[in-house]
Every structure is written in C-alpha cells, then in structure tokens.
C-alpha positions in Angstrom: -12.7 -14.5 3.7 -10.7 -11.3 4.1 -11.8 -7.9 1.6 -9.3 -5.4 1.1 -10.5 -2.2 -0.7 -8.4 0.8 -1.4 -9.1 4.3 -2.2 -7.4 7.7 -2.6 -5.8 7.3 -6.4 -5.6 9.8 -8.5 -4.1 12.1 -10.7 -1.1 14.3 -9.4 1.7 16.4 -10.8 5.0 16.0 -10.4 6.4 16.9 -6.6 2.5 16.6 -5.5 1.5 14.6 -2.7 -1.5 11.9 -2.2 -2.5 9.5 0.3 -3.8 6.4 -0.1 -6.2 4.2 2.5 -7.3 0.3 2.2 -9.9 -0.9 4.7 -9.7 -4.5 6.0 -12.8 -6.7 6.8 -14.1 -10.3 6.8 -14.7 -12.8 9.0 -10.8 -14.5 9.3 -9.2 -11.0 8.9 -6.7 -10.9 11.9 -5.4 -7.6 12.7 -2.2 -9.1 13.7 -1.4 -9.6 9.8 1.0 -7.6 8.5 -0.3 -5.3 5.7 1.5 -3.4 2.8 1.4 -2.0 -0.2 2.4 -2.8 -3.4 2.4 -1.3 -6.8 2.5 -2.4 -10.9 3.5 -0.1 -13.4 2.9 -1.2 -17.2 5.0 -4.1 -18.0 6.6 -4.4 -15.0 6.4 -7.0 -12.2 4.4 -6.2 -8.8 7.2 -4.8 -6.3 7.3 -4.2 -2.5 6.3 -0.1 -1.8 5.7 -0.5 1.9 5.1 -2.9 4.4 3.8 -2.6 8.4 3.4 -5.2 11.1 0.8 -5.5 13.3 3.5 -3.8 16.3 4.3 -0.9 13.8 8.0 -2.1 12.3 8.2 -1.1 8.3 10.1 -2.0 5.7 10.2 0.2 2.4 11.7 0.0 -1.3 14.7 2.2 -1.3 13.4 4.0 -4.3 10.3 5.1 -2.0 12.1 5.1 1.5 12.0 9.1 2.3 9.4 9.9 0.5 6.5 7.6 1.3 4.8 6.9 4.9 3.0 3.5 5.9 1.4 3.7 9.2 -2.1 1.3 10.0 -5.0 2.1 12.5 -5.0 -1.8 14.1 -8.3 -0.7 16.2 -10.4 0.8 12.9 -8.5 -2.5 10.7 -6.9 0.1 8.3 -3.5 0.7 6.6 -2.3 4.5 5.0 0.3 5.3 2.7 1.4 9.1 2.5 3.2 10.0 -0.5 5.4 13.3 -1.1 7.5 14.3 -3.8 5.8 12.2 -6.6 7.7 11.8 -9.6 6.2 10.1 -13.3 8.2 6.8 -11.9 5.5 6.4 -9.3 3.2 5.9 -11.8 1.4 2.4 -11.2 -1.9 0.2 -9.8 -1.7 0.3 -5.8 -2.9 -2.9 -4.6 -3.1 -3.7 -0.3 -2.0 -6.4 0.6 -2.7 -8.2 3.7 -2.7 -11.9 5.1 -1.0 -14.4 7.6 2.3 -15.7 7.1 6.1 -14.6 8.4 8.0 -12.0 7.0 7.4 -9.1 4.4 5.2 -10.7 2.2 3.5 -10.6 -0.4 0.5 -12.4 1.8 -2.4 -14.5 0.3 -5.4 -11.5 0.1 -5.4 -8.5 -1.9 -7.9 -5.8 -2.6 -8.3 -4.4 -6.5 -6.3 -1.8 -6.8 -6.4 1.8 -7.6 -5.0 3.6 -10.0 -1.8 6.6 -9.2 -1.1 8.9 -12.0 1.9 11.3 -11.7 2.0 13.4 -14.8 2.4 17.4 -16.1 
C-alpha cells in the first residue's frame, strides 16, 4: 500500500506564490516511481500540472511551464511544486500522484488532495 498526502493549499491572490509538498510512504512505495502533480477545477477533467522521474526529467502543461517548479527529495520520499504568478485559472484540487508504470502517468496511487484558491 502506498499513502500520498499533500499539504501547502491555500488561499492566494492573484500574482502570489505557494508551494505545495506530498509525502510518500508505505510498504511497496518505490522511490524510483515517477511522481506528479495533477489538478481539477470545478467541472473540468483532472489534467497533467507537473510530472518528475525518479532521475529528475519533468514534463509540464504548457499553461503552467514557466511558472510552476516540480522538483522531489528521492532520499526523504517527497515531491514539491513551487508556484509563481498565480492567476484565478489556477484555481483547482491538487492531487500527487505517484505509482509504477512507464511514461507520464497518471499512475495507480493518489493522495486526497488539497485545495488552491487564487482569488482578489
């Protein structure tokens, strides 16, 4: 069983900055996974923010790519996401996402999400 648990969401005006953490554990958790983050606004589908292999390659969502940082902490089993420049489209549940498998993802464990509010 693998937990993922997030924290860091919050409320933040427009052009502010937050940063986000999820903490891996369990007993099949492999650090070699490839973790990400991915985010749902209100009546919209999950999409792709950011995603990090184990060896530190990333892939982003061009409407993120600039803005946003993913980087992971492979001995302390944690992935980060830094984001600048918020705007109200940011708006949406986080969710880390984590799991084996080839490619970006999404992968088979996620944690519950937590909540990023970008409002005046």
């Amino acid at each position: 069983q693998v937990q993922l648990v997030e924290s860091g969401g919050g409320l933040v005006q427009p052009g502010g900055s937050l940063s986000l953490s999820c903490a891996a554990s369990g007993s099949i958790f492999n650090r070699i996974y490839t973790m990400g983050w991915y985010r749902q606004a209100p009546g919209k589908q999950r999409e792709l923010v950011a995603v990090i292999t184990y060896g530190g390659v990333t892939n982003y969502a061009g409407s993120v790519k600039g803005r946003f940082t993913i980087s992971r902490d492979n001995a302390k089993n944690m992935v980060y996401l830094q984001m600048n420049s918020l705007q109200p489209e940011d708006t949406a549940v986080y969710y880390c996402n984590t799991g084996p498998g080839r490619g970006w993802g999404p992968f088979g464990y996620w944690g519950q999400g937590t909540q990023v509010t970008v409002s005046s």
